[in-house]
C-alpha positions in Angstrom: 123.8 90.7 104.4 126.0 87.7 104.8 125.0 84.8 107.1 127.2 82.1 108.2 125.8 78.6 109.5 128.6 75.8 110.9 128.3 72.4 109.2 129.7 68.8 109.6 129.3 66.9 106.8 127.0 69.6 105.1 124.5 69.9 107.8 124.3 72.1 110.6 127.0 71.3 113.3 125.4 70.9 117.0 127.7 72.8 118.3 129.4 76.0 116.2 133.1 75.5 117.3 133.5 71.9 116.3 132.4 72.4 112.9 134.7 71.7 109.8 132.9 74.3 107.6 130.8 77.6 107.8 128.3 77.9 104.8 128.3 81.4 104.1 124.8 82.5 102.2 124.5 86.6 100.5 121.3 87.3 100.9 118.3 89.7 99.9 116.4 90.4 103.6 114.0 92.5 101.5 112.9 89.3 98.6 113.8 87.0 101.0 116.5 85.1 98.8 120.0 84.3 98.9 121.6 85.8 96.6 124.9 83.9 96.6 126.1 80.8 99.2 129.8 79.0 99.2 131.2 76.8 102.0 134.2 78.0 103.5 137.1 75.7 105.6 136.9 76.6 109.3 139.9 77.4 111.2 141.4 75.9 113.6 139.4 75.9 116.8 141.0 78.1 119.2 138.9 79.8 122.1 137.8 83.9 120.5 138.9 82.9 117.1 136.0 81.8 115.6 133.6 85.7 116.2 136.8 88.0 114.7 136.9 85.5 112.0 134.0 85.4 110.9 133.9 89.2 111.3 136.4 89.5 108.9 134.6 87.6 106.6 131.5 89.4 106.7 129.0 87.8 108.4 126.4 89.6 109.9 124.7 86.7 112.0 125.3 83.6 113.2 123.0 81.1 113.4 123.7 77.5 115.5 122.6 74.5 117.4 124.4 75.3 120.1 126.7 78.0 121.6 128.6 78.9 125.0 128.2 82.0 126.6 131.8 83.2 126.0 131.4 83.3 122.4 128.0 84.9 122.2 129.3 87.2 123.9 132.5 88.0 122.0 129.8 87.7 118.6 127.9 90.8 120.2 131.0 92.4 120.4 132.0 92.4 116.5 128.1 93.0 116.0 126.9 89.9 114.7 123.7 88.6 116.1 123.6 84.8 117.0 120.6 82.9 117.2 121.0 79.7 118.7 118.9 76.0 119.4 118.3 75.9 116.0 116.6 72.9 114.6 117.0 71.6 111.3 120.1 70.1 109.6 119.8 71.6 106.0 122.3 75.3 106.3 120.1 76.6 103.0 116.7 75.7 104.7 117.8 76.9 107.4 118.8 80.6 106.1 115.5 80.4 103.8 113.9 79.8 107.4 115.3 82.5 109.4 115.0 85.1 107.0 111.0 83.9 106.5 110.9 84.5 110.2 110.0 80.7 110.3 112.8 78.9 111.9 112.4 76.8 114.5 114.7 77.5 117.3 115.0 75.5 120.9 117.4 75.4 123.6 120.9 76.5 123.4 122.4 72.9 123.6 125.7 74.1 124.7 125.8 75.0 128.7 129.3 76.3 128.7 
């Protein structure tokens, strides 16, 4: 399973469609590891882009600070699930976290 987190400056962007990177971790769901992470260059931001992208390149779930309603929707619609009001800043803690069942999530800070 491939899970992709947005980062500025290699920690987790507030909000997923200003990001300059996604960290993309391979990971085990069953041992609970990651398998395999790399940092790809985001594209440019462009309003539906971002959900077929990341499609293309995998990525099961999503996982941000913050996140409009427009674009969790269009991420249901390639079937990735998003999890959003993340808290943390570190992307590898953060995939260690949700796959423990342990991250700490709040509100979506993102109300469009």
């Amino acid at each position: 399973m491939r899970i992709a987190v947005p980062v500025v400056n290699g920690r987790l962007s507030p909000h997923f469609g200003h990001c300059q990177h996604f960290e993309l971790a391979d990971v085990d769901p069953k041992e609970k590891k990651i398998l395999r992470k790399y940092r790809i260059t985001a594209p440019e931001h462009q309003p539906g882009l971002l959900p077929r992208w990341l499609k293309e390149q995998g990525a099961r779930v999503i996982i941000a600070g913050g996140m409009g309603v427009r674009a969790r929707n269009l991420f249901a619609q390639n079937g990735i699930e998003v999890v959003v009001g993340t808290q943390g800043s570190d992307p590898e803690e953060i995939v260690l976290n949700y796959m423990k069942g342990t991250l700490k999530v709040g509100d979506n800070i993102c109300d469009h």
